[in-house]
Every structure is written in C-alpha cells, then in structure tokens.
C-alpha positions, 0 to 999 in steps of 0.5 A: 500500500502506498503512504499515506498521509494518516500513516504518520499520524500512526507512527507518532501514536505508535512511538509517543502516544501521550505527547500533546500532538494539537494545542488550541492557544487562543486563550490563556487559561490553560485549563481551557485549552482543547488539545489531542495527544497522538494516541487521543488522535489516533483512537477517535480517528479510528473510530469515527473512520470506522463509524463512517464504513459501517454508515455506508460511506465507501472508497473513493467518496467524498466526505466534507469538513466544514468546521470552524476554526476554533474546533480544530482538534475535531478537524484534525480527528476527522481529517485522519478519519475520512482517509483511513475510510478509504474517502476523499476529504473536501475541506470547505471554507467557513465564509460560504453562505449557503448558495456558495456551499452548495455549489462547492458540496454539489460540484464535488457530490459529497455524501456526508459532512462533519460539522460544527457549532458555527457552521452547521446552519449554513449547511443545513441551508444548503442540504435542499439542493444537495441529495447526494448528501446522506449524513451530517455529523454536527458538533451542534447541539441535536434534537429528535428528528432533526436528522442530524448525528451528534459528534460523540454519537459518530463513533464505534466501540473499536478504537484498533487501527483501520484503513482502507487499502489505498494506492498512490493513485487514489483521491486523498482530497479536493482542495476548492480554490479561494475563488479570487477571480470567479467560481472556485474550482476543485483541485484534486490532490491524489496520495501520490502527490499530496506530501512535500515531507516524506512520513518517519519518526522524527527526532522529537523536540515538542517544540511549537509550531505557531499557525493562524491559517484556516485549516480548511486552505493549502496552507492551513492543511499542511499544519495537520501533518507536517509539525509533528513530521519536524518533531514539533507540536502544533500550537493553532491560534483560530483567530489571528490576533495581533496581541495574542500572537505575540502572548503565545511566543512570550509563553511558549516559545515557538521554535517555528510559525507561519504567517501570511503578509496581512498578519506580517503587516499586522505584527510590524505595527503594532506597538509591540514589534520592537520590543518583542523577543522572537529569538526563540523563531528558527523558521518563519515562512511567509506564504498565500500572497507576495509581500513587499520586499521592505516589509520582509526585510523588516521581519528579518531584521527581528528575527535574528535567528529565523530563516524569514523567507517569502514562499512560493505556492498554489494549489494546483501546483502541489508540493512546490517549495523554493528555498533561499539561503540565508546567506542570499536575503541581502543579496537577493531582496524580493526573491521567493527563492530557487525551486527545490527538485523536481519542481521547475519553474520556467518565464514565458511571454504570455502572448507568443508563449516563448521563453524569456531572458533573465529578468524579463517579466512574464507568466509563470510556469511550474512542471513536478514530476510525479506531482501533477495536479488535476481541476475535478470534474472539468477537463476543459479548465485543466486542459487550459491550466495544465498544457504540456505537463507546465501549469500555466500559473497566471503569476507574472514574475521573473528568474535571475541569472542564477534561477531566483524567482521574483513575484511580481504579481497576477496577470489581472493585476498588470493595469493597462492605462494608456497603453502603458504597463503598470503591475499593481504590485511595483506599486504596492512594494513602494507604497508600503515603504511609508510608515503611514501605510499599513496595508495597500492594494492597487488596482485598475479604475475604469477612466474613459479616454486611458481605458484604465487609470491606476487606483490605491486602496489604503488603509493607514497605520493605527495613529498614523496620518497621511492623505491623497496628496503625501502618498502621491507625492512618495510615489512621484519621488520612487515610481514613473509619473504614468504607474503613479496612482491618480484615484485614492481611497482610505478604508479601514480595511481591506476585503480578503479570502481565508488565505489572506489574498486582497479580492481586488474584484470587490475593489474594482466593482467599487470603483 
C-alpha cells in the first residue's frame, strides 16, 4: 500500500502516544485549552473512520469538513478519519453562505459532512439542493428528528487501527480554490502527490509550531501533518490576533510559525514589534500572497535567528517549495527563492508563449514530476491550466541569472492605462515603504479616454496620518509619473479570502 498521509499520524501514536500532538492557544487559561495527544488522535480517528464504513460511506467518496476554526482538534480527528475510510476529504471554507456551499458540496457530490457549532446552519441551508448528501455529523447541539448525528454519537466501540487499502493513485482530497477571480474550482490532490515531507519518526523536540491559517486552505492543511513530521507540536491560534500572537511566543516559545503578509503587516505595527523577543523563531515562512520586499526585510531584521523567507505556492501546483539561503536575503531582496527538485519553474511571454531572458517579466510556469495536479470534474479548465505537463500559473514574475524567482504579481493585476504597463504590485512594494501605510492594494479604475487609470486602496497605520496628496507625492519621488496612482481611497480595511489574498474584484466593482 502506498503512504499515506494518516500513516504518520500512526507512527507518532505508535512511538509517543501521550505527547500533546494539537494545542488550541487562543486563550490563556490553560485549563481551557482543547488539545489531542497522538494516541487521543489516533483512537477517535479510528473510530469515527470506522463509524463512517459501517454508515455506508465507501472508497473513493467524498466526505466534507466544514468546521470552524476554533474546533480544530475535531478537524484534525476527522481529517485522519475520512482517509483511513478509504474517502476523499473536501475541506470547505467557513465564509460560504449557503448558495456558495452548495455549489462547492454539489460540484464535488459529497455524501456526508462533519460539522460544527458555527457552521452547521449554513449547511443545513444548503442540504435542499444537495441529495447526494446522506449524513451530517454536527458538533451542534441535536434534537429528535432533526436528522442530524451528534459528534460523540459518530463513533464505534473499536478504537484498533483501520484503513482502507489505498494506492498512490487514489483521491486523498479536493482542495476548492479561494475563488479570487470567479467560481472556485476543485483541485484534486491524489496520495501520490499530496506530501512535500516524506512520513518517519522524527527526532522529537515538542517544540511549537505557531499557525493562524484556516485549516480548511493549502496552507492551513499542511499544519495537520507536517509539525509533528519536524518533531514539533502544533500550537493553532483560530483567530489571528495581533496581541495574542505575540502572548503565545512570550509563553511558549515557538521554535517555528507561519504567517501570511496581512498578519506580517499586522505584527510590524503594532506597538509591540520592537520590543518583542522572537529569538526563540528558527523558521518563519511567509506564504498565500507576495509581500513587499521592505516589509520582509523588516521581519528579518527581528528575527535574528529565523530563516524569514517569502514562499512560493498554489494549489494546483502541489508540493512546490523554493528555498533561499540565508546567506542570499541581502543579496537577493524580493526573491521567493530557487525551486527545490523536481519542481521547475520556467518565464514565458504570455502572448507568443516563448521563453524569456533573465529578468524579463512574464507568466509563470511550474512542471513536478510525479506531482501533477488535476481541476475535478472539468477537463476543459485543466486542459487550459495544465498544457504540456507546465501549469500555466497566471503569476507574472521573473528568474535571475542564477534561477531566483521574483513575484511580481497576477496577470489581472498588470493595469493597462494608456497603453502603458503598470503591475499593481511595483506599486504596492513602494507604497508600503511609508510608515503611514499599513496595508495597500492597487488596482485598475475604469477612466474613459486611458481605458484604465491606476487606483490605491489604503488603509493607514493605527495613529498614523497621511492623505491623497503625501502618498502621491512618495510615489512621484520612487515610481514613473504614468504607474503613479491618480484615484485614492482610505478604508479601514481591506476585503480578503481565508488565505489572506486582497479580492481586488470587490475593489474594482467599487470603483
């Protein structure tokens, strides 16, 4: 049978079943902290896998996991759970309303659900349009005849080991897109395919892992198994929160954490950052979204002894990793970093479909042996993704002479005002360079004789001022006149996905 990702899961209840594996930190008090030992995980795992079997649930089904955050222990329980069926885990965003939900559930013909306290309503609105969806496990309280499966009633009396034989080729889940640009698609991830981090038992530190994404994205799922495979436990703080965060790494001293640019952003303003002692962080990727190469080397500078690095990553491109030296930060600032093998990146002209030179900017595209993805259920969607064994990315960036990436932006993101080129995220890098500035999108504006005009959203660092006519002038000083924004707005946020990326659709429909 081929390895699978529940498999080191196992090994860690095997060898350390009474270590503390999932810590809940979003409070203080400790008495209230949810947590799973490894054996705690592995048993109600198995159970509920084989509660799952035994209600009709088969190999190759889709099960859904539309719990919130703060249940992340059930998540993890029913992660392993779904897997060790032998099912198709389909983690669902908790932001869906009901339409969206059941076009998500629909689309990938779920045939049960694990739900939560928050969340169990807004699939209960769905289920109308969903026939296919026989049983729903809920964490909320149940009454007679409301059709639904309390959590501690999903169970089965043996706690034993059990799986389901898998090969590699088999579904482990369907990852649905954030949707940025449109409808989310599902990303099938085969159990050949889904780990970047091969299965062992690792030297043991219980050492914390500090994770605020939503387990539900890419970058939420990797904290399920990866952790505990670096020999660490993970430390999950549902919501971030700027104040808690940095009360966690006081109190535990996270050797590792993993931030997307929003909470970066959110850290470096607060009153606290230059006082904090991060000393204790080894590694800090930053992922989901480019960030501004000031902001990074600003992290950098405070974590001493972190390898601080700006990850590259998508779903549909699996386990892609880029790696950049420490000894390379200074050197090369802005760059993600060099592709770990087999993954190869390659910078196209989008128009002509031809290779470009060093440090011409073009389209993204990333090959992985042996890692390839698929969009379920639309061929037509990833014919035009994936052409020649290259995802074709939508990310425009470019190499340097030694193979470094550099992120520039997505291919919506280039504005076309005038005839002349301008990407948001040239703009963006220098807008938040001011230390007014807390965070900043640029985007297209409809302008009736350039076409597009060049528009910033700002929202301005707690106490700080600075209107239209100063950022105007900053940018005057460090950009061309023509990618100078010409139409501002103050806001006192930006709108965002789960994964932390700017829905700059919501700021164009608003211009």
């Amino acid at each position: 049978m081929a390895e699978l990702l529940p498999d080191q899961l196992r090994i860690m209840a095997a060898n350390l079943p009474d270590e503390v594996g999932y810590l809940n930190v979003a409070t203080d008090a400790a008495a209230d902290r949810a947590s799973l030992t490894f054996g705690a995980w592995e048993r109600r795992s198995n159970q509920l896998a084989r509660w799952l079997i035994a209600n009709g649930v088969a190999k190759g089904d889709r099960v859904a996991i539309h719990l919130p955050p703060a249940e992340g222990d059930r998540f993890l329980v029913a992660y392993a759970a779904v897997h060790k069926a032998g099912a198709v885990a389909v983690p669902t965003s908790t932001r869906l309303v009901a339409r969206e939900l059941a076009f998500v559930l629909g689309h990938a013909g779920a045939v049960a659900a694990v739900t939560g306290e928050s969340t169990t309503a807004a699939l209960l609105a769905a289920r109308p349009d969903l026939p296919d969806l026989r049983l729903l496990v809920t964490s909320a309280p149940t009454a007679d005849g409301d059709d639904l499966i309390a959590w501690d009633e999903a169970t089965d009396a043996d706690d034993t080991e059990i799986q389901v034989p898998l090969t590699g080729a088999d579904l482990a889940d369907i990852m649905y897109t954030s949707g940025t640009t449109g409808r989310p698609k599902g990303v099938v991830v085969r159990h050949g395919n889904i780990a970047m981090v091969p299965n062992g038992m690792p030297r043991w530190t219980g050492k914390g892992w500090l994770h605020s994404s939503p387990m539900f994205t890419f970058a939420g799922i990797a904290s399920a198994y990866n952790p505990m495979k670096l020999g660490m436990r993970l430390l999950y703080l549902p919501r971030f929160d700027v104040d808690r965060w940095y009360d966690v790494v006081d109190e535990m001293r996270p050797a590792a954490t993993f931030l997307v640019p929003a909470m970066v952003e959110l850290l470096i303003s607060s009153d606290r950052f230059e006082g904090a002692d991060l000393s204790s962080i080894t590694m800090c990727p930053v992922g989901s979204a480019p960030i501004a190469p000031a902001t990074l080397a600003t992290l950098q500078a405070r974590m001493p002894n972190a390898m601080v690095s700006n990850s590259w990553g998508m779903t549909e491109a699996g386990p892609s990793f880029c790696f950049l030296p420490p000894e390379e930060q200074a050197r090369r600032v802005g760059s993600v970093g060099k592709p770990m093998k087999p993954t190869e990146f390659r910078i196209i002209d989008p128009t002509t479909g031809d290779e470009l030179p060093a440090r011409e900017v073009g389209e993204l595209l990333v090959r992985n042996p042996g890692r390839e993805r698929e969009y379920f259920g639309d061929a037509d969607a990833t014919a035009a993704t994936w052409k020649d064994g290259w995802l074709h990315s939508g990310d425009l960036a470019y190499l340097d002479e030694d193979g470094y990436l550099y992120l520039v932006g997505r291919q919506k993101d280039v504005i076309i005002r005038g005839g002349n080129n301008v990407h948001a995220g040239d703009v963006e890098a220098v807008l938040y360079e001011h230390p007014a500035v807390q965070e900043a999108a640029v985007a297209g504006v409809p302008h009736d004789v350039l076409g597009e005009d060049v528009g910033a959203w700002i929202v301005l660092a707690p106490g700080a001022t600075a209107d239209a006519d100063e950022l105007r002038a900053f940018c005057a000083e460090r950009l061309s006149a023509y990618k100078v924004p010409r139409r501002w707005t103050f806001a006192t946020e930006l709108p965002r996905n789960a994964t932390g990326k700017v829905l700059k659709r919501e700021l164009r429909a608003e211009a």
